[in-house]
C-alpha positions in Angstrom: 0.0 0.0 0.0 1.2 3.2 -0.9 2.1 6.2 1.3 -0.4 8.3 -0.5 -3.3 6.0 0.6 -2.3 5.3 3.7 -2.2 8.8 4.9 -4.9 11.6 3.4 -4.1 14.9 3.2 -7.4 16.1 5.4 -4.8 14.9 8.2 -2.0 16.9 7.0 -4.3 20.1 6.8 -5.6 18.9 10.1 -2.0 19.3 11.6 -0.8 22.3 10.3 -4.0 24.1 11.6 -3.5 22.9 15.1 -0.1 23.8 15.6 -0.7 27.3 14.1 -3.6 27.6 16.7 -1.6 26.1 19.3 0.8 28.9 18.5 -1.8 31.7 17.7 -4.1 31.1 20.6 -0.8 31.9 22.8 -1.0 35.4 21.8 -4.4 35.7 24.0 -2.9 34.3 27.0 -1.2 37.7 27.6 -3.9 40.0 29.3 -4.3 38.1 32.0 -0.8 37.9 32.7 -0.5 42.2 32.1 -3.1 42.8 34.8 -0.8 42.8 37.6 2.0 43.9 36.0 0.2 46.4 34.7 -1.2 47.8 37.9 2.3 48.0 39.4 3.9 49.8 36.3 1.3 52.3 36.4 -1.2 52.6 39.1 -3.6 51.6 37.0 -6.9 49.4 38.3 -7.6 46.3 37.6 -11.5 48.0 36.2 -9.1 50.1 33.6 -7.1 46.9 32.6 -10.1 44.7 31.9 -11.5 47.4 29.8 -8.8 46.6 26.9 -9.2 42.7 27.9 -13.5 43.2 27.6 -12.8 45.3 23.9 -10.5 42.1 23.2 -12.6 39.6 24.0 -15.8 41.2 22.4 -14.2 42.1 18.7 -12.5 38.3 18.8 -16.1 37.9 18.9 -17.3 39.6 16.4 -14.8 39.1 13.7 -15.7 35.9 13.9 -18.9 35.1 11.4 -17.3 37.8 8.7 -14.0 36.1 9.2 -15.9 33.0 8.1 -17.7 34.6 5.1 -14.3 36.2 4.2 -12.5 32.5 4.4 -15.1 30.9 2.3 -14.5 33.6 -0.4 -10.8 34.9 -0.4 -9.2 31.6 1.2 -8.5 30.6 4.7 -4.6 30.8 3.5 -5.2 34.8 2.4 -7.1 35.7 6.1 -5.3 33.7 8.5 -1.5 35.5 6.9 -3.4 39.3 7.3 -4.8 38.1 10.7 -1.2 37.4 11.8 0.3 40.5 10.4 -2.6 42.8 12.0 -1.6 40.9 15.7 1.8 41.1 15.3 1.1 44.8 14.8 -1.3 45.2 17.9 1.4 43.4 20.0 4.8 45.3 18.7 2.4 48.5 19.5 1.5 47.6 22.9 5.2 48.3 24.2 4.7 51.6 23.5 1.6 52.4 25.2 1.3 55.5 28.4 -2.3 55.5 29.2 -5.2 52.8 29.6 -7.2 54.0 26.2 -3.8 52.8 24.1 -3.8 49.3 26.0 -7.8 49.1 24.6 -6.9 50.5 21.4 -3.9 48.2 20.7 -4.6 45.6 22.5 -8.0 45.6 22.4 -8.9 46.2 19.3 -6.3 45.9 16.9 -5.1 42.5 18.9 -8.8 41.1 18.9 -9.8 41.9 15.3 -6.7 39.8 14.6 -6.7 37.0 16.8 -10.8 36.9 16.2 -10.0 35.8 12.1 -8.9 32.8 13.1 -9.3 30.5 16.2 -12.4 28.5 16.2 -13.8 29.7 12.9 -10.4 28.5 11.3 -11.0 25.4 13.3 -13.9 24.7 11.7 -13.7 25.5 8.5 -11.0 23.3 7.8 -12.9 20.2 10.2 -15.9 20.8 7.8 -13.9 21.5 4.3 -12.0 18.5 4.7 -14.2 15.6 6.7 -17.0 14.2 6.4 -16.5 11.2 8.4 -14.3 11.8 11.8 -15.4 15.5 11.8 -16.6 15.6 15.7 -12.9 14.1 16.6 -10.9 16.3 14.9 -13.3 19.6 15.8 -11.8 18.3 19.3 -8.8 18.3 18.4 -8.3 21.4 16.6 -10.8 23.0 19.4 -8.4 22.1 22.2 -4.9 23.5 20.4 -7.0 26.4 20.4 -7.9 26.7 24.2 -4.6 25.1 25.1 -2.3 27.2 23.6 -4.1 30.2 25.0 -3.5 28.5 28.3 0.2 26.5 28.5 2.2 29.4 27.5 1.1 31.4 30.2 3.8 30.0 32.9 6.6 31.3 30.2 4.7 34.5 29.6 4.7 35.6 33.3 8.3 34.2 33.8 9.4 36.5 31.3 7.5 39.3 32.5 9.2 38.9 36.0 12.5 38.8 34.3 12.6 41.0 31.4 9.8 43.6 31.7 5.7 43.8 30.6 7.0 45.2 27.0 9.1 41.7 26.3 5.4 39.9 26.2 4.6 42.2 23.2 7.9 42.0 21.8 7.3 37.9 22.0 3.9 38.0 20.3 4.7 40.4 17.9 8.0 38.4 16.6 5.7 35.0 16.7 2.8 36.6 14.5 5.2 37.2 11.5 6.8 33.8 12.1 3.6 32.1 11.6 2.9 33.4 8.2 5.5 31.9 6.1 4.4 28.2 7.8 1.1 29.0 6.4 2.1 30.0 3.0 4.0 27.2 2.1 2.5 24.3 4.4 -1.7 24.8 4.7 -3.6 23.4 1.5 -6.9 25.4 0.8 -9.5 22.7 0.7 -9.6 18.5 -0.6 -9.7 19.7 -4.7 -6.9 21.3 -4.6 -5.1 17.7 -4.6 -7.9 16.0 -6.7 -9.6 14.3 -3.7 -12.6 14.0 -2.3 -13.1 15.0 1.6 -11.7 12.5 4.3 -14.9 9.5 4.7 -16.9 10.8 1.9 -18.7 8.6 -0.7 -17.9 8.8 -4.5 -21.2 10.7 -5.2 -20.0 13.3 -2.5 -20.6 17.3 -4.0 -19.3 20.4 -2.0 -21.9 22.8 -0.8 -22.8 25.3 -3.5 -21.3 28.8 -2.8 -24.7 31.5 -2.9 -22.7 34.0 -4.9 -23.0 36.7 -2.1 -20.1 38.6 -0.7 -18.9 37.7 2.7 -20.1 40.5 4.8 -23.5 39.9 2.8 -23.4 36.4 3.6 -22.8 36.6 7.2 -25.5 39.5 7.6 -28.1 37.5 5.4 -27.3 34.1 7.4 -27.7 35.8 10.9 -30.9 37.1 9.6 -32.0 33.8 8.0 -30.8 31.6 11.2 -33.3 34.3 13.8 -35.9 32.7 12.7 -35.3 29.6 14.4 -35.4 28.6 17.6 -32.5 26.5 18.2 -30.3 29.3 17.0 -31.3 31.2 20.1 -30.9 28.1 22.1 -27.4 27.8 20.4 -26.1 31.8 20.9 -27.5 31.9 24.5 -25.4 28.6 25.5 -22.3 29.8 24.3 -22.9 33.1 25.6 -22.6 31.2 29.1 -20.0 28.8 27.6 -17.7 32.1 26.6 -18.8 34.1 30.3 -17.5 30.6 32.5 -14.3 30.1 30.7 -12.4 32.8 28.7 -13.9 35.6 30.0 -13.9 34.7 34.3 -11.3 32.1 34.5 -8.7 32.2 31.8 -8.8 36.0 32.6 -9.4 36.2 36.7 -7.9 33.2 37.7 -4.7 34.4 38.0 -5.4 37.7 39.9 -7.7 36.0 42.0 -5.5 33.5 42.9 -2.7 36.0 43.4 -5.8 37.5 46.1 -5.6 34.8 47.7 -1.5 35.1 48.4 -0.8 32.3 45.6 2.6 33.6 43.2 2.0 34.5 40.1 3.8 32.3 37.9 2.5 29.1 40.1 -1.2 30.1 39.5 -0.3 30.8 36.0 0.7 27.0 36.0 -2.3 25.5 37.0 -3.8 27.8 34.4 -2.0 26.1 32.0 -2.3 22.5 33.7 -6.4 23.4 32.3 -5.1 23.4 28.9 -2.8 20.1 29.3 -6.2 18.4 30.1 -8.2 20.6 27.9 -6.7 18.3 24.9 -7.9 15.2 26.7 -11.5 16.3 27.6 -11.9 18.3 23.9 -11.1 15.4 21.8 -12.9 12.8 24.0 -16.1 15.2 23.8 -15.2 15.1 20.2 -15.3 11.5 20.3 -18.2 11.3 22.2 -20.2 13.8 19.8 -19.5 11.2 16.7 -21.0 8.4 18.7 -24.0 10.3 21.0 -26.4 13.0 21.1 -24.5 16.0 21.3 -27.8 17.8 23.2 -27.4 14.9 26.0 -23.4 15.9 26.0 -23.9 20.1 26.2 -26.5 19.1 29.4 -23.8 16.9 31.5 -20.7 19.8 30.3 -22.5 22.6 31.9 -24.5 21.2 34.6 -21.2 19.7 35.9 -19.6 23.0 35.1 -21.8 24.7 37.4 -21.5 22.6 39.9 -17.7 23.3 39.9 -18.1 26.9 39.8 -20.0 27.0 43.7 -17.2 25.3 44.9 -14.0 27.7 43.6 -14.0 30.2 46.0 -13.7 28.1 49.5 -10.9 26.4 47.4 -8.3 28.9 46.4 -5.2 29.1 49.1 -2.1 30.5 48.7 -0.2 26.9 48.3 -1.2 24.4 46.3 -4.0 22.2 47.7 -5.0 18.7 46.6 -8.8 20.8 45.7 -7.6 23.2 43.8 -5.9 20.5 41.2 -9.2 18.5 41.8 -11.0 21.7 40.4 -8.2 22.5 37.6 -8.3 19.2 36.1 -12.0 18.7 35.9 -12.4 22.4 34.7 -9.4 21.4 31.7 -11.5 18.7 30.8 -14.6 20.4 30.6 -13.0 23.4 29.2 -14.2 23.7 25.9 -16.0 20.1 25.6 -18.7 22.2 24.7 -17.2 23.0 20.7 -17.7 20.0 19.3 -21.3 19.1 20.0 -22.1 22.7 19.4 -20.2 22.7 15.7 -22.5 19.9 15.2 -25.6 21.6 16.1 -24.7 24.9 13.9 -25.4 22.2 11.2 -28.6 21.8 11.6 -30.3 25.5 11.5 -29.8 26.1 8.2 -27.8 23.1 6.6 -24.3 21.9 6.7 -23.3 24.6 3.6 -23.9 27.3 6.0 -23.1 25.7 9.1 -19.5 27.3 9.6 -21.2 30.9 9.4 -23.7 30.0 12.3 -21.5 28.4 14.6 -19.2 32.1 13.4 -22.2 33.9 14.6 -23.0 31.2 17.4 -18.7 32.1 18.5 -19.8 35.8 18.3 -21.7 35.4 21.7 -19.3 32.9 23.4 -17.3 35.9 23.7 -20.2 38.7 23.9 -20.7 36.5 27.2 -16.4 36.3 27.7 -16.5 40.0 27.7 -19.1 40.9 30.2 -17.5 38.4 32.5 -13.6 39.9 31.7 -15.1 43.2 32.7 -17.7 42.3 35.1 -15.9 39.6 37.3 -13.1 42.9 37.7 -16.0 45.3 38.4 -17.1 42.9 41.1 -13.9 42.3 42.7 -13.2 45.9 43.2 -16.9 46.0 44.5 -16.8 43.4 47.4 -13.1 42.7 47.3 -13.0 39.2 46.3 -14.3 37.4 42.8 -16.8 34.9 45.1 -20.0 36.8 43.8 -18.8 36.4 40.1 -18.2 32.7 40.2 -21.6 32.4 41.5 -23.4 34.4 39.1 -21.5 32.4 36.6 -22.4 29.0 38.4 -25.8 29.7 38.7 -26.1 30.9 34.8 -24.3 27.0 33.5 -27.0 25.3 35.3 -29.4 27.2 34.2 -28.1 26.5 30.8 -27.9 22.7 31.3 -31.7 22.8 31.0 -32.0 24.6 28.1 -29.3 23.0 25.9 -32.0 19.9 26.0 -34.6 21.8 23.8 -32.4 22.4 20.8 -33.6 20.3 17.9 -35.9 19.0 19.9 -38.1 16.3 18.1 -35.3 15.6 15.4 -33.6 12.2 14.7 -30.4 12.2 16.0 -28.9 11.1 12.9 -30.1 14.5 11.1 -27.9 16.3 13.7 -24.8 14.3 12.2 -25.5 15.0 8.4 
């Protein structure tokens, strides 16, 4: 048997796009390692910071569904190379910055419209483009480099802070972004025709989905319009509004500073940050795995019901050592990270067909981090408040379980099997 059939080129593309996010998703680990440092260099609070980490968060957001639209029409190759360039620019600008409305401007906005043209839209563009069967597993997969490259590089990040400065972390992800581009130049095939192949698992009969012809900003404004008329769109945006508000926006950006509240070091509650993306990999493509095999409703009801549960239980467990129940809490939280992706991707399929399915779930991304940036600001806004984060994992808590319920009702009353086409 030949090389060639042994190993199909979907995997290839597969690769390439997880170690570019793995890469890429590092360069949003860096707010939450600038708040403190930031507050000491220049009096700034920790209400100011989050502003520019809110902005972030909300425009990575936002870019998403047009960042989908624009992939489907001038190539994922042309938008991820100008989404590198434009956060390479954000970060080199960042060491230059004097007052908190440059940190939002650079950092914030310039960083987020970057880093929000790629991530989990790139992710699933290329899972849907280039598998038809296996297409939950490597969502997974290609979801977790995302979170857990946002998430392992943050022990480095804050090392180097301590050592060389706040500007070096710019410097860092500046000189990474143009690093990247080349890699995906030369090494990241557009889709399966481009080498005379069909997708990975698909029949002989198989046809792409037929383009509408629009342009992208036209697409992703006529899908949104198209997909509010169902129900299970709503059901869709308001979980992963919570989904965004529990993870990126509360703990990947207050963990650390509350932890640091609590007496814990920096860099060692940067490490159990990072020990969330470790098993982030293994609970992301295990979900994926799952979501192949099982109803991905049933799967989104046990992710944030358990989630919640989790949530009650953080603030009686943050000390300023490690304990045996904070890693308890770190390593269920990793697995349960972003579980939530693939099931979801699947679901996106389903409002409006698998040809737009990528656009929803862009839209569908759009309020995971609507809800990360009400928590990035809000969770900051509380702790200067009462003093502590407690009533902002709480809220946050209370909001997953809430969700567990309503997850159930999406696509109510159709076959299971629909949900995989």
């Amino acid at each position: 048997m030949s090389v060639k059939s042994k190993i199909h080129p979907a995997w290839i593309a597969a690769t390439v796009t997880f170690f570019t996010l793995v890469a890429t998703a590092g360069f949003r680990s860096a707010p939450s390692v600038l708040i403190v440092p930031l507050e000491d260099a220049f009096g700034w609070n920790r209400e100011q910071i989050s502003l520019a980490i809110s902005v972030n968060v909300l425009l990575f957001g936002l870019t998403a569904p047009f960042a989908a639209a624009l992939m489907e029409r001038f190539t994922v190759r042309k938008v991820v190379m100008a989404a590198l360039t434009t956060v390479s620019t954000g970060a080199f600008l960042t060491t230059q910055i004097h007052a908190p409305w440059q940190l939002v401007a650079t950092w914030g906005v310039i960083v987020g419209i970057g880093t929000g043209s790629m991530a989990l839209v790139f992710a699933a563009t290329v899972a849907n483009r280039w598998f038809v069967k296996r297409r939950g597993i490597v969502m997974g997969a290609l979801t977790a480099a995302a979170a857990t490259g946002q998430l392992i590089f943050l022990p480095g990040l804050t090392r180097l802070s301590e050592l060389h400065g706040w500007k070096s972390i710019g410097i860092t992800i500046g000189s990474a972004s143009l690093i990247m581009v080349p890699m995906i130049y030369f090494f990241l095939r557009e889709k399966p025709a481009d080498v005379g192949l069909l997708p990975y698992g698909a029949p002989e009969d198989w046809q792409p989905p037929k383009h509408s012809g629009m342009n992208a900003a036209k697409l992703a404004i006529v899908t949104l319009k198209e997909a509010s008329s169902h129900k299970d769109f709503w059901y869709l945006t308001g979980s992963f509004f919570v989904c965004g508000l529990s993870t990126s926006g509360l703990i990947g950006t207050h963990f650390i500073p509350a932890a640091h509240d609590h007496g814990m070091g920096q860099v060692l509650a940067a490490s159990l940050l990072a020990l969330v993306g470790v098993f982030d990999v293994i609970g992301t493509i295990f979900s994926g795995w799952l979501t192949d095999k099982y109803d991905p409703r049933k799967l989104l009801f046990f992710y944030y019901g358990l989630r919640g549960l989790s949530l009650f239980l953080l603030p009686s467990i943050l000390f300023s050592t490690m304990h045996p129940s904070t890693l308890v809490f770190i390593i269920f939280y990793g697995l349960d990270w972003v579980a939530t992706v693939p099931p979801t991707v699947m679901l996106c399929r389903s409002v409006l067909g698998p040809d737009r399915g990528t656009v929803i779930y862009g839209w569908v991304f759009a309020a995971h981090q609507i809800g990360g940036s009400i928590a990035a600001l809000g969770a900051a806004v509380v702790r200067v408040k009462f003093g502590d984060y407690a009533a902002a994992f709480y809220i946050s808590g209370a909001l997953c379980l809430i969700t567990s319920y309503f997850v159930l009702q999406i696509a109510k009353g159709k076959e299971s099997a629909s949900l995989k086409s």
